[in-house]
C-alpha positions as CSV (number, residue, x, y, z in Angstrom):
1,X,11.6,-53.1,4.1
2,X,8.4,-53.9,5.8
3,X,5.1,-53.0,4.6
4,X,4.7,-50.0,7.1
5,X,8.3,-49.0,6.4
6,X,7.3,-48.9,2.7
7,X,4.1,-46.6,3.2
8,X,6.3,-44.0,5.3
9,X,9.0,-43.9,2.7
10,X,6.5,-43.4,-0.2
11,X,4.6,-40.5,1.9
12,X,7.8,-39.0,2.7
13,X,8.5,-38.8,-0.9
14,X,5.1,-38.0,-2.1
15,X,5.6,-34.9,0.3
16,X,9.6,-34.4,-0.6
17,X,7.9,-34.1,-4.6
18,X,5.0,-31.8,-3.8
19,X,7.6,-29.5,-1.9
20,X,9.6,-29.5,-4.5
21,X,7.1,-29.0,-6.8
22,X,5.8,-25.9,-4.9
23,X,9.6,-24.4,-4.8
24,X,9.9,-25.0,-8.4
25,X,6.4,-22.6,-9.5
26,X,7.5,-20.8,-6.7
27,X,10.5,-20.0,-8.8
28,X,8.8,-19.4,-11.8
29,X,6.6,-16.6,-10.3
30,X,3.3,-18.7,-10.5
31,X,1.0,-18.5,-6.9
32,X,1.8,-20.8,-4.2
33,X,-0.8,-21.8,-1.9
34,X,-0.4,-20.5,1.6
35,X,2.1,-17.7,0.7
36,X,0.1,-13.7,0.5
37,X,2.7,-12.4,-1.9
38,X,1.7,-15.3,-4.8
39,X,-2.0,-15.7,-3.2
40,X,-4.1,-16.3,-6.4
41,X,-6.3,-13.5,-5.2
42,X,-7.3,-10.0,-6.9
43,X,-4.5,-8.2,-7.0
44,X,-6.3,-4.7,-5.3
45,X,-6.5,-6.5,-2.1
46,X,-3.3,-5.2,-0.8
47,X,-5.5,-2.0,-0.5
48,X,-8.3,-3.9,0.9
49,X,-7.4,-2.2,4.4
50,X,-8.0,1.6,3.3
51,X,-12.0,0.6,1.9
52,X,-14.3,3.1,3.5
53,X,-14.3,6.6,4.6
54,X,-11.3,8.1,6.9
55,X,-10.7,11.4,8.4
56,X,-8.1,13.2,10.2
57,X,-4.8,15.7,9.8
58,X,-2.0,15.4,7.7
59,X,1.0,17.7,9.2
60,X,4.2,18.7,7.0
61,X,7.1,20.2,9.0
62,X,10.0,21.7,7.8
63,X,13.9,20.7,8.0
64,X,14.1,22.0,11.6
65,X,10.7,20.7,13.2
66,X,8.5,23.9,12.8
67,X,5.3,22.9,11.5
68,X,4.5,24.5,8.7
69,X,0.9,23.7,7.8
70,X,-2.2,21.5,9.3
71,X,-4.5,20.1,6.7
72,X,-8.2,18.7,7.4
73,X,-8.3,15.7,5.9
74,X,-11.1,13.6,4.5
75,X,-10.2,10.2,2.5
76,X,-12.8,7.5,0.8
77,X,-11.7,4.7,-0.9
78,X,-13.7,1.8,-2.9
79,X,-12.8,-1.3,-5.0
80,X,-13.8,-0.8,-8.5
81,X,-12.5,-4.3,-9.7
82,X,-9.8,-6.7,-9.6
83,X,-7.3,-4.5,-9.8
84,X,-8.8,-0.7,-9.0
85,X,-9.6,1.1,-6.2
86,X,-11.4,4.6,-6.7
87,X,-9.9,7.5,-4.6
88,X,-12.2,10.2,-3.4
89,X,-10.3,12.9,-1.1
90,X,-11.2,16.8,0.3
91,X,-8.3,18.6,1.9
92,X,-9.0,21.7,4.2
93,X,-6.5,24.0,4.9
94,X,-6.3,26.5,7.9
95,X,-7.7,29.2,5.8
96,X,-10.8,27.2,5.6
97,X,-9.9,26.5,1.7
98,X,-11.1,22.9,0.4
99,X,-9.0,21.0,-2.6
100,X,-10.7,17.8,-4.0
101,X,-9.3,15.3,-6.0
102,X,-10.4,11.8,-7.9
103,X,-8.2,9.2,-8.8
104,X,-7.2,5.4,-8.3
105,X,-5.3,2.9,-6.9
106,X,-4.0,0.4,-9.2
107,X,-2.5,-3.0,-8.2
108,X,-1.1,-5.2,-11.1
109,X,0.3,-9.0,-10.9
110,X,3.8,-9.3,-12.0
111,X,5.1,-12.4,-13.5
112,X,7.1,-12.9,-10.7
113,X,4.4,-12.7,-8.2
114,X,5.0,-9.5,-7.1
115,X,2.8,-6.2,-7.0
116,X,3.3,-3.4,-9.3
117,X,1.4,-0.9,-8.0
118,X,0.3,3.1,-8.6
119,X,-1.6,5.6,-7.5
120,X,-2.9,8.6,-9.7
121,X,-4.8,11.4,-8.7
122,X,-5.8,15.2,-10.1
123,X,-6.8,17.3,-8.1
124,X,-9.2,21.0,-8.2
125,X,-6.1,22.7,-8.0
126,X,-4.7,21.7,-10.9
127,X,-2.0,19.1,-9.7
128,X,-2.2,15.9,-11.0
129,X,-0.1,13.4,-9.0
130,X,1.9,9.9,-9.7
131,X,2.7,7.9,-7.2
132,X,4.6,4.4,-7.5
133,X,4.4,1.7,-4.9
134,X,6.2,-1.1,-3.5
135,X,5.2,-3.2,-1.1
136,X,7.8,-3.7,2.0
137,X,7.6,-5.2,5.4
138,X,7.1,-2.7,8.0
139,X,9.1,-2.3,11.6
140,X,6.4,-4.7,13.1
141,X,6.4,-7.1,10.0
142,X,3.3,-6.3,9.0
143,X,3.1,-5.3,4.6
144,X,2.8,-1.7,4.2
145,X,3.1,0.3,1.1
146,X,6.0,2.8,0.1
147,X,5.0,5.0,-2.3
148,X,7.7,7.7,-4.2
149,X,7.6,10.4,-7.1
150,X,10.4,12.1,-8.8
151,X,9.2,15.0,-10.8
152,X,11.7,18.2,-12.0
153,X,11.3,20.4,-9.1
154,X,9.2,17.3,-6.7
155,X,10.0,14.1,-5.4
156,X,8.5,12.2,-2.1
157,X,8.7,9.4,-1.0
158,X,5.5,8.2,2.0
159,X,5.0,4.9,3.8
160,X,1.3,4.2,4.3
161,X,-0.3,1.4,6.4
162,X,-3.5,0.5,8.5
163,X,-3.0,-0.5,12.5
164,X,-5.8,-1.4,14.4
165,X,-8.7,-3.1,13.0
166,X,-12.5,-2.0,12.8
167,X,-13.5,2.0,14.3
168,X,-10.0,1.5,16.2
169,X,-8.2,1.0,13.1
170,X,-6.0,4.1,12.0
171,X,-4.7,4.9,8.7
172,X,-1.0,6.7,9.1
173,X,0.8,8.4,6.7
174,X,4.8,8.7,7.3
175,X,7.4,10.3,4.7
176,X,9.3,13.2,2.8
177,X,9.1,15.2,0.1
178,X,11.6,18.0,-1.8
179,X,9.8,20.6,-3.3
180,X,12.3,23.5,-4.9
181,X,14.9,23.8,-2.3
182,X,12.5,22.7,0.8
183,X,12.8,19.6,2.5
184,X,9.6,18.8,4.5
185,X,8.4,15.7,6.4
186,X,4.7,14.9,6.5
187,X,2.4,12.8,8.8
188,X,-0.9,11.8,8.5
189,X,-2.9,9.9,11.0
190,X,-7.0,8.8,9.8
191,X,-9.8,7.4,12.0
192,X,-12.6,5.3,10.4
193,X,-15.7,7.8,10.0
């Protein structure tokens, strides 16, 4: 082999080993460079899109299409740390009725890389929600968030995301819930304030 031939066949190794060695931390859940799921980074950036204020109306029809109710919405979020994200929101109904509500976004690092994620608010009503979250890859391949909860007598399931970027950016809200015997799909659509 000549002396060129030797140095090409040892850097095509030394990559063949560092690929290797990638897939193999890739496999046991440790960050990759390069790859946003394993991304060393905090894990509360997956909400890193929702930081600010936003403001808009969040719709919920019923199972034939009548809309049942139109809700003033006003939505502020803020990273806390590493892996919290305060929730700040003011609901208006037509009535002219306002229902707070504080609470979080939490995003935890699995041992397999992956996001565990949850959402907890309470509300001046009362109502103290759970949400769980997963995130998926949306129509456009873009990572969005899924969030569901099951309760006796409640269980929705949302997709959330952020298109757009800067004041064009909106934040849209997509999904079902079962509450009693009603079956009722929801939108939401937010502009940056």
């Amino acid at each position: 082999m000549t002396g060129a031939a030797q140095r090409l066949s040892r850097r095509s190794w030394k990559l063949l080993l560092a690929a290797a060695a990638a897939l193999a931390v890739a496999a046991a859940g440790e960050p990759v460079a390069g790859n946003a799921a394993h991304d060393g980074d905090d894990p509360v950036a997956i909400f890193a899109a929702l930081e600010g204020s936003w403001a808009g109306s969040f719709v919920g029809y019923d199972a034939t299409g009548k809309e049942l109710y139109r809700i003033r919405v006003r939505q502020t979020y803020k990273g806390v740390d590493a892996t919290t994200q305060s929730v700040e929101l003011a609901d208006t109904d037509a009535k002219g009725t306002t229902t707070t509500g504080r609470g979080k976004n939490v995003a935890q690092r699995l041992a397999d890389g992956s996001l565990e994620l949850r959402c907890i608010v309470d509300k001046s009503s009362g109502d103290h929600v759970e949400h769980v979250g997963r995130v998926v890859k949306g129509p456009d391949g873009d990572e969005e968030i899924v969030w569901s909860s099951q309760k006796e007598g409640r269980s929705e399931t949302f997709r959330e995301r952020v298109a757009g970027r800067g004041k064009e950016a909106t934040y849209e809200i997509d999904g079902m819930g079962r509450y009693g015997d009603a079956l009722i799909l929801m939108a939401g659509r937010y502009r940056r304030e």
